[in-house]
C-alpha positions in Angstrom: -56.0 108.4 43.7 -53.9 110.7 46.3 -55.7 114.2 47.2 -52.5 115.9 45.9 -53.2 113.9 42.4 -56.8 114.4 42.3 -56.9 118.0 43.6 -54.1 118.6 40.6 -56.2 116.8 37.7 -59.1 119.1 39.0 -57.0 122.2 38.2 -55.5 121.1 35.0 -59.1 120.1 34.1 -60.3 123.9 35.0 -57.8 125.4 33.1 -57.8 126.8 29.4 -54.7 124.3 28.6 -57.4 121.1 29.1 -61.1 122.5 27.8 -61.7 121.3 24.5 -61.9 124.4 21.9 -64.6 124.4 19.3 -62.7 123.0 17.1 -61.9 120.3 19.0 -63.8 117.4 19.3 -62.7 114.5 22.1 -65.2 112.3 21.2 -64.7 112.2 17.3 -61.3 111.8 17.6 -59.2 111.1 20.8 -60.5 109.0 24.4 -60.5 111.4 27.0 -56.8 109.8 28.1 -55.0 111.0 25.1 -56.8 114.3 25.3 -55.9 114.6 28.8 -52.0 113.3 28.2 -51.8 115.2 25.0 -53.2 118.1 26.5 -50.7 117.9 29.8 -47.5 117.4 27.2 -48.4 120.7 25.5 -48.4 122.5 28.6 -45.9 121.2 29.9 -43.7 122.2 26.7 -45.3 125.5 26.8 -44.2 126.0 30.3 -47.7 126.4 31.6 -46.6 123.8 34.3 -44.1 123.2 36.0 -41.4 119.9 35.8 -42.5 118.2 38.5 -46.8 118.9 38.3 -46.4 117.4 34.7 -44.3 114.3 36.0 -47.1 114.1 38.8 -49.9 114.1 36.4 -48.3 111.8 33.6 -48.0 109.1 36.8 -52.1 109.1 37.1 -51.7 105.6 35.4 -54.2 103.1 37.0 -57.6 103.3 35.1 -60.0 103.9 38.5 -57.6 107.4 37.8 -58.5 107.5 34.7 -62.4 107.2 35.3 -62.3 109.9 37.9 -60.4 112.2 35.3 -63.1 111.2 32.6 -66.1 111.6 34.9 -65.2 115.3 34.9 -64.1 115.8 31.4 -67.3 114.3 30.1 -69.2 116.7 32.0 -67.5 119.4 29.7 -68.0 117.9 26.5 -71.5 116.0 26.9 -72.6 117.8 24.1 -70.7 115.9 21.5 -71.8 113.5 18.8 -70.7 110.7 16.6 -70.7 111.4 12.6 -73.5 109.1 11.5 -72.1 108.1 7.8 -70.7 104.8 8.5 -68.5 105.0 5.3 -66.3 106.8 2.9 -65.0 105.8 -0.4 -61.9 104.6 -1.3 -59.3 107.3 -2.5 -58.4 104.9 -5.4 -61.5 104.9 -7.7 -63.1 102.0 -6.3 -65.7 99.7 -8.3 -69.5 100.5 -7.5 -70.4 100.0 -3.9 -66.4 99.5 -2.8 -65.9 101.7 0.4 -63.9 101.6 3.6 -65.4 101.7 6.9 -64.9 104.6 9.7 -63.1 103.4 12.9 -65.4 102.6 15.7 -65.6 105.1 18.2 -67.9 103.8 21.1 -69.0 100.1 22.3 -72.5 101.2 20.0 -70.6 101.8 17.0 -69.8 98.5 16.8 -73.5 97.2 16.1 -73.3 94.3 18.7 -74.7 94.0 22.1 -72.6 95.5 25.0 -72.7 92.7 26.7 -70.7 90.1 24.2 -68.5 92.5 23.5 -67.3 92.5 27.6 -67.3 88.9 27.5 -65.3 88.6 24.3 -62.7 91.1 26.6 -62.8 88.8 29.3 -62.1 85.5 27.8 -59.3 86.9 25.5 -57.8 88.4 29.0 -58.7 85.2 30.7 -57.0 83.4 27.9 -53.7 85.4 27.6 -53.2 85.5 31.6 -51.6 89.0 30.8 -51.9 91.2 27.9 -51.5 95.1 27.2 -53.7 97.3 26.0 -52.2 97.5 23.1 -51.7 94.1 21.8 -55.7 93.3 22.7 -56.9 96.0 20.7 -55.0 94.3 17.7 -56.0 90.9 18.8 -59.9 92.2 19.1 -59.6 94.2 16.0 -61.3 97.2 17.9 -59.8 100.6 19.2 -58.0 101.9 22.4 -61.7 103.5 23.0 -63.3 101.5 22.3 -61.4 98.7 25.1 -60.7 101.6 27.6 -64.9 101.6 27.5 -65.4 97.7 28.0 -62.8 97.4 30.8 -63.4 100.2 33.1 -66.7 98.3 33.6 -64.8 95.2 34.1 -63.1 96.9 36.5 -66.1 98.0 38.4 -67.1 94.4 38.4 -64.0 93.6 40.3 -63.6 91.6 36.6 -60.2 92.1 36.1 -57.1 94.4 37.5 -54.9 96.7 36.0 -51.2 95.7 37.0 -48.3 98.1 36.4 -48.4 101.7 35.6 -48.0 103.4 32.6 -49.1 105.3 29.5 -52.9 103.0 28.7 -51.3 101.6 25.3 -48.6 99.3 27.6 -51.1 98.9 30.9 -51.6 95.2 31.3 -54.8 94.0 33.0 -55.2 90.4 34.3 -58.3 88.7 35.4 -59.2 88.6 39.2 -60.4 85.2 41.0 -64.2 86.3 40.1 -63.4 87.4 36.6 -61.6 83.6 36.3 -64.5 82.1 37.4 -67.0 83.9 34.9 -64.7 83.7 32.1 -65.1 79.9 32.6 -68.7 79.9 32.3 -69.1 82.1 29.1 -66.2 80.0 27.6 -68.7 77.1 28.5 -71.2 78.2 26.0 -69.4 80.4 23.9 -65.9 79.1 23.8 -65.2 81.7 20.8 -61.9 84.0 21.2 -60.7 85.6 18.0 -61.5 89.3 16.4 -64.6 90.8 16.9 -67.3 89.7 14.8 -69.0 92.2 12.0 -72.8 91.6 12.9 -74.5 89.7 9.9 -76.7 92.1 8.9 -74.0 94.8 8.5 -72.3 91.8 6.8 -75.2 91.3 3.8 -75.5 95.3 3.6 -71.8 95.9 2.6 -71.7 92.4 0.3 -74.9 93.4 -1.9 -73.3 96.7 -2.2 -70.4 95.2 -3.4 -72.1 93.2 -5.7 -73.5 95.6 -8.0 -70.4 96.1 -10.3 -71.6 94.1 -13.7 -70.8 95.3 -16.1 -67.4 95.4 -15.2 -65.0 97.9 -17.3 -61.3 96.0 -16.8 -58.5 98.5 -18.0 -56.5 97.6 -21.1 -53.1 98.1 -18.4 -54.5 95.4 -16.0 -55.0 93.0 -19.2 -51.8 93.3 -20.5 -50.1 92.9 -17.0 -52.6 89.8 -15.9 -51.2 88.4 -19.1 -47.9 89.2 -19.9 -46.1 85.8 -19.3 -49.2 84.1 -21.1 -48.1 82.8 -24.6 -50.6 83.2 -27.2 -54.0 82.0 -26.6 -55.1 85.4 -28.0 -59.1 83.8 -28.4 -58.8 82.3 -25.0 -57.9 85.7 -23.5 -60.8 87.3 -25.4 -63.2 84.4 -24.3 -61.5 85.0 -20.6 -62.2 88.5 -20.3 -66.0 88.7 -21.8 -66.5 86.0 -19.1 -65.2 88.3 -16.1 -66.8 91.1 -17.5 -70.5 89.7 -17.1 -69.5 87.8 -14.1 -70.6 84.4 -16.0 -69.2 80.7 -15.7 -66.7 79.8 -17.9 -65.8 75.9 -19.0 -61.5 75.2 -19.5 -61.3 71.7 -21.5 -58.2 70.2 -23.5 -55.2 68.1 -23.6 -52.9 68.5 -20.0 -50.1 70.8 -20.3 -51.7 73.0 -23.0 -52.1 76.1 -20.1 -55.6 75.6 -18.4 -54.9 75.7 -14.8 -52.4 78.8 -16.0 -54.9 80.8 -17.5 -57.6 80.2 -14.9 -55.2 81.6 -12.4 -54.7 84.6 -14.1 -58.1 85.9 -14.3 -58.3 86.9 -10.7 -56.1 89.6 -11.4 -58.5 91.0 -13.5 -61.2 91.9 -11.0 -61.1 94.8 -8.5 -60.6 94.9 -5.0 -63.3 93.7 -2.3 -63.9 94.4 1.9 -65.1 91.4 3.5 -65.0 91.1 7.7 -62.3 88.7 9.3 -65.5 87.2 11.2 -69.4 87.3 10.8 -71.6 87.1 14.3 -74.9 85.0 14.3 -76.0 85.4 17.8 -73.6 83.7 19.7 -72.2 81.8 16.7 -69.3 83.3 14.6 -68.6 82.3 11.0 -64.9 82.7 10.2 -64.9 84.5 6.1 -61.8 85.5 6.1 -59.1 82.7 5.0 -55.2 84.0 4.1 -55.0 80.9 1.5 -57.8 82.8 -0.5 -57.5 86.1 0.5 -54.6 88.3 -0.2 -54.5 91.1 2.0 -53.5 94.6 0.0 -51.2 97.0 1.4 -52.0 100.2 2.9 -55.6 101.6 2.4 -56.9 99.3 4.5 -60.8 100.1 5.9 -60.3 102.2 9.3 -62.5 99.5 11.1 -60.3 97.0 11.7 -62.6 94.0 12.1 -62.9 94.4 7.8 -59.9 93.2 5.4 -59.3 94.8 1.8 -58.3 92.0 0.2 -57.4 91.2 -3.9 -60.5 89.7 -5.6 -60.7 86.3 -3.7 -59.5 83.0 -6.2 -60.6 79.8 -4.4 -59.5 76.8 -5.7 -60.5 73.4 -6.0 -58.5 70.5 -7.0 -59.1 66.7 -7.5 -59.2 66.7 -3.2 -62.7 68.3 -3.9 -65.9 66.5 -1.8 -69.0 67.4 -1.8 -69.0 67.8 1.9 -66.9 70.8 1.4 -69.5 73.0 0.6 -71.2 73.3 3.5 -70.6 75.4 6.9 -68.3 73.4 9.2 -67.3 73.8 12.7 -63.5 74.0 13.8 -62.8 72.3 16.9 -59.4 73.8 17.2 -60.3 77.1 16.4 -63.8 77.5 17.9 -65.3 79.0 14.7 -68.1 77.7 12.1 -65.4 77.9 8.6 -67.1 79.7 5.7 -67.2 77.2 2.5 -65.1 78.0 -0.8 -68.7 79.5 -2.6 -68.9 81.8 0.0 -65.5 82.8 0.6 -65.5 83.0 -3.6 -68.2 85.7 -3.0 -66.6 89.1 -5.3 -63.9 86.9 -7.1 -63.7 83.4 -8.8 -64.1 79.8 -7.2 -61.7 77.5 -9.7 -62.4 73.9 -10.3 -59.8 72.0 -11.4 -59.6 68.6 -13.1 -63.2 67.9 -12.9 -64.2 64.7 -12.9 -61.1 63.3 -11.1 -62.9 63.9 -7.5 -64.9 61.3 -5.8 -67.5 63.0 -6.2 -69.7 63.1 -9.9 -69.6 65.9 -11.9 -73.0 66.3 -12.1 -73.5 65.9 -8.5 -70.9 68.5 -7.9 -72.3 70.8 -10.3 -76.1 70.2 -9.5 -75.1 71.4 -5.5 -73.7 74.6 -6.8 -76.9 75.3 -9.2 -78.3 78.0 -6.3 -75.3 80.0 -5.7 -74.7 80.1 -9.8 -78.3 81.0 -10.5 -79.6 83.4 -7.6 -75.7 84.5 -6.9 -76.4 82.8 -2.6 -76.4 80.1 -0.8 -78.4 79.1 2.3 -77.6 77.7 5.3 -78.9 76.1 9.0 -76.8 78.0 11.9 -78.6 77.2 15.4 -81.3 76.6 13.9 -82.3 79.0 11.5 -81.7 79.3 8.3 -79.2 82.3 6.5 -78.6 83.6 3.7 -74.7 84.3 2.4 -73.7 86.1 -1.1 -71.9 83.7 -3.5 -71.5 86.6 -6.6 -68.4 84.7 -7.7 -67.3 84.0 -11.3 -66.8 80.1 -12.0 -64.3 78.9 -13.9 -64.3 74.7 -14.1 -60.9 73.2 -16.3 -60.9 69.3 -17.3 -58.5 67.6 -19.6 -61.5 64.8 -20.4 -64.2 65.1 -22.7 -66.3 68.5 -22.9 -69.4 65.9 -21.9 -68.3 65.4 -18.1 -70.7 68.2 -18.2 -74.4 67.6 -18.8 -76.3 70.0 -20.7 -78.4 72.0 -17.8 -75.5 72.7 -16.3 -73.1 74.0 -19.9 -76.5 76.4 -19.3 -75.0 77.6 -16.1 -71.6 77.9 -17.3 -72.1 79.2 -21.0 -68.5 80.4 -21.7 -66.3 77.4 -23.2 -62.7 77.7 -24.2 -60.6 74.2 -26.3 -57.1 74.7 -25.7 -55.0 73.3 -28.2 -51.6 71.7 -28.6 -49.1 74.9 -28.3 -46.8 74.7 -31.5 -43.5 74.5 -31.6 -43.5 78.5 -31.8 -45.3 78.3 -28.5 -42.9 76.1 -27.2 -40.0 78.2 -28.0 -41.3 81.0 -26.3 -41.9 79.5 -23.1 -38.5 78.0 -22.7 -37.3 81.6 -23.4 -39.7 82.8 -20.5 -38.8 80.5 -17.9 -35.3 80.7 -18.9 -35.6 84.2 -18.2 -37.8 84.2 -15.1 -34.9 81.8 -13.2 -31.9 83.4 -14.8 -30.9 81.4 -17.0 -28.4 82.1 -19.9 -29.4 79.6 -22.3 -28.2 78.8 -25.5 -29.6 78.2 -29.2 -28.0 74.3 -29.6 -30.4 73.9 -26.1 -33.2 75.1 -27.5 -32.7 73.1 -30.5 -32.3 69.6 -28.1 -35.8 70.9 -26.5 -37.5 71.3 -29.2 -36.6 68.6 -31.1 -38.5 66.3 -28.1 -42.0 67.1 -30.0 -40.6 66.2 -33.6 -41.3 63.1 -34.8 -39.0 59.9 -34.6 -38.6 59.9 -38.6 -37.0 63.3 -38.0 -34.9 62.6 -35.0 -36.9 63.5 -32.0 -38.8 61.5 -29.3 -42.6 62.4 -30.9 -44.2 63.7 -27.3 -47.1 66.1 -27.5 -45.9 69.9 -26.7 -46.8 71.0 -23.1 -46.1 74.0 -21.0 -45.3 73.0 -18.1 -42.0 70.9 -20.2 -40.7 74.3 -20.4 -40.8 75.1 -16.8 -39.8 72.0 -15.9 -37.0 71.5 -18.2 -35.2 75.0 -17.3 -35.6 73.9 -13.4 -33.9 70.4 -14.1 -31.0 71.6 -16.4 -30.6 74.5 -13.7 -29.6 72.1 -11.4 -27.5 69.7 -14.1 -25.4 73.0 -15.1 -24.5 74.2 -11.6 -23.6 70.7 -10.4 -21.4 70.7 -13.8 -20.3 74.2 -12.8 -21.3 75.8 -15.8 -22.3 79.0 -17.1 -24.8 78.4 -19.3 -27.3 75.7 -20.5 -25.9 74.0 -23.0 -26.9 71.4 -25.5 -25.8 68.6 -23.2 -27.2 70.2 -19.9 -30.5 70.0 -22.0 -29.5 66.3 -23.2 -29.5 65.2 -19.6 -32.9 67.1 -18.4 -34.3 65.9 -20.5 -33.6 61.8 -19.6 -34.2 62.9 -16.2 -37.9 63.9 -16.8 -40.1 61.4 -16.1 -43.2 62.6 -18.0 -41.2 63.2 -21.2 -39.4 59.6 -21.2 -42.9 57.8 -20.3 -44.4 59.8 -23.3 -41.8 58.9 -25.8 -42.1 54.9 -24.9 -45.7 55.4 -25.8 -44.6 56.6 -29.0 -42.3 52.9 -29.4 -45.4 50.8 -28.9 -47.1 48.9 -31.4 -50.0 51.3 -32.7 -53.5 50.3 -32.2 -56.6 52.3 -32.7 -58.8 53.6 -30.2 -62.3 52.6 -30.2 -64.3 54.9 -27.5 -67.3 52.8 -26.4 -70.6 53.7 -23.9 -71.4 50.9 -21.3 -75.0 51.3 -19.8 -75.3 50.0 -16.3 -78.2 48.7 -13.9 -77.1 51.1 -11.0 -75.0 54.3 -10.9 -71.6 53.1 -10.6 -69.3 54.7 -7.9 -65.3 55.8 -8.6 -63.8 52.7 -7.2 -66.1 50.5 -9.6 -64.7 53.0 -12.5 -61.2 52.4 -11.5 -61.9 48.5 -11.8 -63.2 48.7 -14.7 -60.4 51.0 -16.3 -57.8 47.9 -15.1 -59.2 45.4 -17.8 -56.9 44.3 -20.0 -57.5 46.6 -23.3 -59.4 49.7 -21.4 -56.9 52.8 -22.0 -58.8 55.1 -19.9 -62.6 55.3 -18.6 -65.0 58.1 -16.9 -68.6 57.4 -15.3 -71.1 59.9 -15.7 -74.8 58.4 -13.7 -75.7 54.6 -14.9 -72.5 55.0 -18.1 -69.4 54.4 -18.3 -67.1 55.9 -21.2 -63.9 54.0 -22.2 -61.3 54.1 -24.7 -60.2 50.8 -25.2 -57.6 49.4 -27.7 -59.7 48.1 -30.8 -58.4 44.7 -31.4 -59.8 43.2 -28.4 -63.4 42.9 -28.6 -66.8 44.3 -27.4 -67.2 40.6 -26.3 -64.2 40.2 -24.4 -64.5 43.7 -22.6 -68.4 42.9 -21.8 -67.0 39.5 -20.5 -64.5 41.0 -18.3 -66.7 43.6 -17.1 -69.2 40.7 -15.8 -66.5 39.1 -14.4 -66.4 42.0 -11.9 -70.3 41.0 -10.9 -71.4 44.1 -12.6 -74.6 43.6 -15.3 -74.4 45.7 -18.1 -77.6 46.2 -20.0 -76.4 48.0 -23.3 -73.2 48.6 -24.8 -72.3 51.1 -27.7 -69.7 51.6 -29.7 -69.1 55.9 -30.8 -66.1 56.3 -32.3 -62.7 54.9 -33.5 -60.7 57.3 -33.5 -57.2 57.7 -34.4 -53.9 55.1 -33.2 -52.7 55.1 -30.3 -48.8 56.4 -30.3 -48.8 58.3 -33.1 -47.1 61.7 -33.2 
């Protein structure tokens, strides 16, 4: 810094234009820079200096300028202090415990040791080669203060170099040859570059907090608009909502099509909003919570401290592609991270599981790895060697189109909510192709309608006999879409529907079934020596006879066609080189292919 410079910053510093009043406070809210440039900008406009003294003083651009400047100003206002209250609440009448956190002012407000903090700078400079002010604060999730802090004592490390001059938001900095050379060996055992973790106590603190909402009072205006494209299913919203309200499991069985994996996704829009950090810090280890497939960030409102998210209530879910491998922590070679597991990231909202008992995996062995995060609301796990607790207050909401029995009985106790979903009627039906008519703007007319409903009418009255579904509606209006622009139409007409309907694959396989012989269904048990794994279960359903099976432990269940018999489906079992030790028949139920 020249004489001229310094001797000028000294008399700015001096004067009455630069002292901080009382009701000024630099360290609450400004770094001593923006006081300083804020500060020179008023005078200047107030003509306390001349043209060229404020030009001369806005060029004081390198940082070692900056630290002389700040070594005096801090001598004038050593006296102030940090607000201790670490949060407010949310202008918006926030659920129990729901807050927003203050912005960090200082490297200690940030809860995590100085020094990770300065090597976290120094490998996300080392990594970018260059990078502003500006755009690491938003990478690191931390303030201009907050980094002005950190890499004035990189720079007196001879760390990195400031390159450029400038207002501090556009300075870029760079890494020297010894900062390249340390940055390489903290990379080496802590190759982590990403936001700045939320230390995991502060972590547990804020998610018990958030975790005491049950009872939870859900306004009659977020019911109505969570569920005004649902169609009936008045009991099933009833059932829906007690559920959320207590925070307790809730089992989704019936026929597909009938709305399951519709109404489960509804019920996240039902629950308030919830903070959780982008990143949790475990010593040197950082667990990655936040996940944009799960969490949908909210606009505006956001929690001043930028390393937390408010986010909708999180709705993680589970498909078919479910193992039981994914609930546990997992480390991301790609991204450097340990990857929080759907129960955790759940934690404040719902983890959905759909189609169980079409995974790999068993039901009950599924079910018997979440029995600690349904029961004690967490979950434990080994990171470097210790054991930690995580929060898993999440709502659970399983859907299956087999038999209510894929679930045992201790764990129906963990899940004690149940809702059947029935057949939609005809009614139903009309309604929804109305609704998705609507929803892709679609003029369609009453001889269409007609054509679609008369698919679910049996052959004796002219239709195709297929069991009602929802997602036929959707479907149907997508497919004719398509038939009535390529026929340049206006509308969807009885003919547009004609044609949708032969091109939909579901709907055509369904009415063959209808064309078949009928048969009844006998639904038998088959008791096995060993458990018997998924690929044995999908042998077994090929026999000759078997319409559909499901194992459940040492059983199999199977509906098989009743004229061929217990002998013949024993003998081609055996012929597989399984033993079966007992066989027994339940039920014969009604024929197959009948409307």
């Amino acid at each position: 810094m020249s004489p001229t410079l310094l001797s000028l910053s000294r008399l700015l510093l001096r004067s009455s234009c630069v002292i901080p009043s009382s009701e000024e406070s630099l360290s609450r809210d400004m770094s001593p820079e923006f006081f300083i440039m804020s500060k020179i900008s008023k005078s200047f406009s107030e003509r306390h200096l001349s043209s060229k003294s404020a030009t001369c003083l806005l060029s004081i651009s390198t940082s070692r300028s900056f630290i002389l400047a700040n070594q005096i100003l801090r001598e004038r206002s050593s006296n102030s202090t940090l607000r201790t209250n670490r949060y407010i609440t949310s202008l918006n009448s926030p659920p129990p415990g729901f807050c927003l956190l203050r912005e960090p002012k200082k490297v200690e407000d940030l809860n995590l040791p100085k020094e990770y903090v300065s090597d976290l700078v120094l490998k996300w400079v080392y990594s970018r080669g260059y990078i502003s002010f500006r755009d690491l604060c938003k990478e690191m999730c931390i303030s201009l203060h907050i980094l002005d802090e950190v890499v004035r004592s990189l720079l007196e490390e001879s760390l990195v170099e400031v390159v450029g001059k400038g207002l501090l938001p556009t300075l870029r900095i760079r890494t020297t040859a010894k900062g390249r050379e340390e940055a390489k060996r903290i990379i080496s055992r802590d190759p982590y570059i990403g936001p700045t973790p939320v230390k995991y106590e502060d972590y547990l603190e804020l998610s018990r907090e958030q975790a005491k909402r049950y009872p939870l009072e859900i306004p009659e205006e977020k019911i109505e608009e969570a569920f005004s494209d649902v169609i009936n299913l008045e009991e099933a919203k009833s059932v829906l909502i007690e559920a959320l309200t207590t925070g307790m499991g809730l089992f989704i069985y019936g026929p597909p099509g009938t709305g399951k994996t519709y109404l489960m996704r509804r019920a996240s829009k039902l629950l308030p909003p919830v903070v959780i950090p982008r990143a949790i810090g475990i010593g040197r280890h950082v667990v990655k919570l936040f996940d944009p497939d799960f969490h949908r960030l909210i606009r505006g409102n956001q929690p001043e401290d930028k390393r937390y998210v408010k986010v909708e209530a999180p709705s993680v879910s589970l498909g078919t592609e479910l193992r039981l491998e994914a609930f546990e922590m997992k480390y991301d070679e790609r991204e450097r991270v340990i990857k929080a597991p759907p129960q955790v990231k759940a934690h404040g909202g719902l983890l959905l599981i759909d189609d169980l008992g079409r995974q790999r995996d068993k039901p009950e062995d599924i079910m018997n790895r979440l029995i600690i995060p349904l029961e004690e609301r967490r979950d434990f796990f080994v990171i470097g060697g210790t054991l930690y607790e995580f929060p898993t207050d999440f709502t659970v909401i399983l859907s299956t189109n087999l038999s209510i029995w894929v679930m045992e009985t201790a764990h129906l106790r963990r899940v004690p909510y149940y809702i059947s979903m029935p057949y939609p009627s005809l009614d139903d039906m009309r309604q929804a192709i109305l609704m998705y008519s609507a929803k892709e703007g679609e003029e369609i007319e009453e001889e269409a309608i007609e054509v679609f409903l008369s698919v679910y009418k049996s052959p004796k009255e002219g239709g195709l006999g297929v069991r009602p579904a929802f997602s036929h509606a959707r479907d149907l209006i997508r497919i004719a879409k398509g038939v009535r622009m390529r026929e340049g139409l206006d509308s969807i007409d009885g003919k547009v529907m004609r044609e949708a309907i032969l091109r939909h694959s579901q709907i055509m396989i369904d009415s063959f079934r209808t064309k078949l012989p009928r048969h009844k269904i006998r639904t038998l048990s088959v008791e096995f020596e060993d458990e018997i794994s998924k690929e044995v279960e999908r042998d077994i359903s090929s026999i000759r006879g078997v319409i559909r099976s499901v194992s459940l432990g040492k059983k199999v269940y199977l509906d098989t066609v009743a004229e061929i018999t217990t002998t013949e489906i024993l003998e081609e079992i055996r012929k597989l080189g399984l033993k079966p030790v007992n066989l027994e028949i339940i039920a014969e139920q009604k024929h197959l292919g009948s409307s």
